[in-house]
C-alpha positions as CSV (number, residue, x, y, z in Angstrom):
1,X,55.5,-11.2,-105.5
2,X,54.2,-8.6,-107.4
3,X,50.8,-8.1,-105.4
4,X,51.9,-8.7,-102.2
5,X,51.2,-4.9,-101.3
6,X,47.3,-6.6,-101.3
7,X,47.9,-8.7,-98.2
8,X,45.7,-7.7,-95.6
9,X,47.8,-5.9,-92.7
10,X,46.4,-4.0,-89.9
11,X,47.6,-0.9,-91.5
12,X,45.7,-1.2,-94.6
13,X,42.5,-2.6,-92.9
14,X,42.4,0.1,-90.6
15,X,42.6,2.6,-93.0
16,X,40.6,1.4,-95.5
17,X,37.2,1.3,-92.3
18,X,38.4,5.0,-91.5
19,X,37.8,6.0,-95.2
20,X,34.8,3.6,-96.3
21,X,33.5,5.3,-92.9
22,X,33.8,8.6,-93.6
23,X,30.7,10.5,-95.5
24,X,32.1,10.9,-99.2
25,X,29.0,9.7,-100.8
26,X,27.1,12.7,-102.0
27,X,23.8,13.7,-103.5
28,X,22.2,16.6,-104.6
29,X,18.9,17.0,-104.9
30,X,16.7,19.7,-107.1
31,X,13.8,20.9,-105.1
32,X,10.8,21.9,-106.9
33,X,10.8,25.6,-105.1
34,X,14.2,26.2,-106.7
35,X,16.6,25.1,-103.8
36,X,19.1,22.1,-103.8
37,X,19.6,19.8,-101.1
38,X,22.9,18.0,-100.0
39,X,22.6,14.5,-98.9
40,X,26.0,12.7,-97.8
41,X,26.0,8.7,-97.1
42,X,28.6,6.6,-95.6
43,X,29.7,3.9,-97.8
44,X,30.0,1.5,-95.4
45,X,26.1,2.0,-93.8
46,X,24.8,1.9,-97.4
47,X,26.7,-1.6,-98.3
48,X,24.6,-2.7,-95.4
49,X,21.5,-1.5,-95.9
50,X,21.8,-2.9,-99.4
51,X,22.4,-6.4,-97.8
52,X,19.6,-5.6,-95.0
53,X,17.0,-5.0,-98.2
54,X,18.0,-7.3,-100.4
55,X,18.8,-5.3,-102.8
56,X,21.9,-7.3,-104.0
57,X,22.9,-5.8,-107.4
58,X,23.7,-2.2,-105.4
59,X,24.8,-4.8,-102.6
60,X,28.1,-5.8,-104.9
61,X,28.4,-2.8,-106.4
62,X,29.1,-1.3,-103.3
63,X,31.3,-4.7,-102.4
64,X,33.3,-3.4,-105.7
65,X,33.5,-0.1,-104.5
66,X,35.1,-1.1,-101.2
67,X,37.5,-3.3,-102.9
68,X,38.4,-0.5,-105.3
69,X,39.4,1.7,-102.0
70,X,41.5,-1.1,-101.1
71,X,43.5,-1.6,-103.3
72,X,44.2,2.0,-103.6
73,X,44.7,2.4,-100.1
74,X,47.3,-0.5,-100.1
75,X,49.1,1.1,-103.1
76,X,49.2,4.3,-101.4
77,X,51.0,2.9,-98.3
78,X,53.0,0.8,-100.5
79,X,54.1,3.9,-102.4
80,X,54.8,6.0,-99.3
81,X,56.6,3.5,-97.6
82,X,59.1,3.0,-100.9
83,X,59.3,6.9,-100.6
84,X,60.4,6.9,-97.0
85,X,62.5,3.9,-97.5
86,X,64.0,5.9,-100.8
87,X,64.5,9.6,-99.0
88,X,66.4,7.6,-95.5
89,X,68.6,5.8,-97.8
90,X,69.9,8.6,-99.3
């Protein structure tokens, strides 16, 4: 099948919580004395504080954005594993 790359496996799961945990969520904030401030959030603690408020519109929007990494996590590891297979045939 075409999207079978999409099953879950360990691999993909696993890497797709060490991303969605790591802090690439960033703000910048304009102070009024001139200065900026740098505020980084971990997608995976906002997607639950969105379900912990209620605020369920950010809530799936964050759902989408996880699912987004996903996939292109699973296409990434689909992709490198055709390379590998690919370069050792050779």
């Amino acid at each position: 099948m075409l999207l079978s790359f999409l099953r879950p496996r360990r691999g993909n799961v696993l890497v797709t919580f060490i991303v969605l945990a790591l802090p690439i969520l960033k703000e910048h904030v304009q102070l009024e004395e001139g200065g900026i401030v740098v505020w980084r959030y971990i997608p995976l603690q906002i997607t639950f504080l969105y379900a912990w408020f209620g605020d369920w519109r950010a809530f799936l929007l964050m759902v989408g954005f996880s699912l987004f990494v996903y996939v292109v996590v699973s296409a990434a590891i689909k992709g490198a594993l055709a390379l590998y297979h690919w370069a050792i045939e050779d």
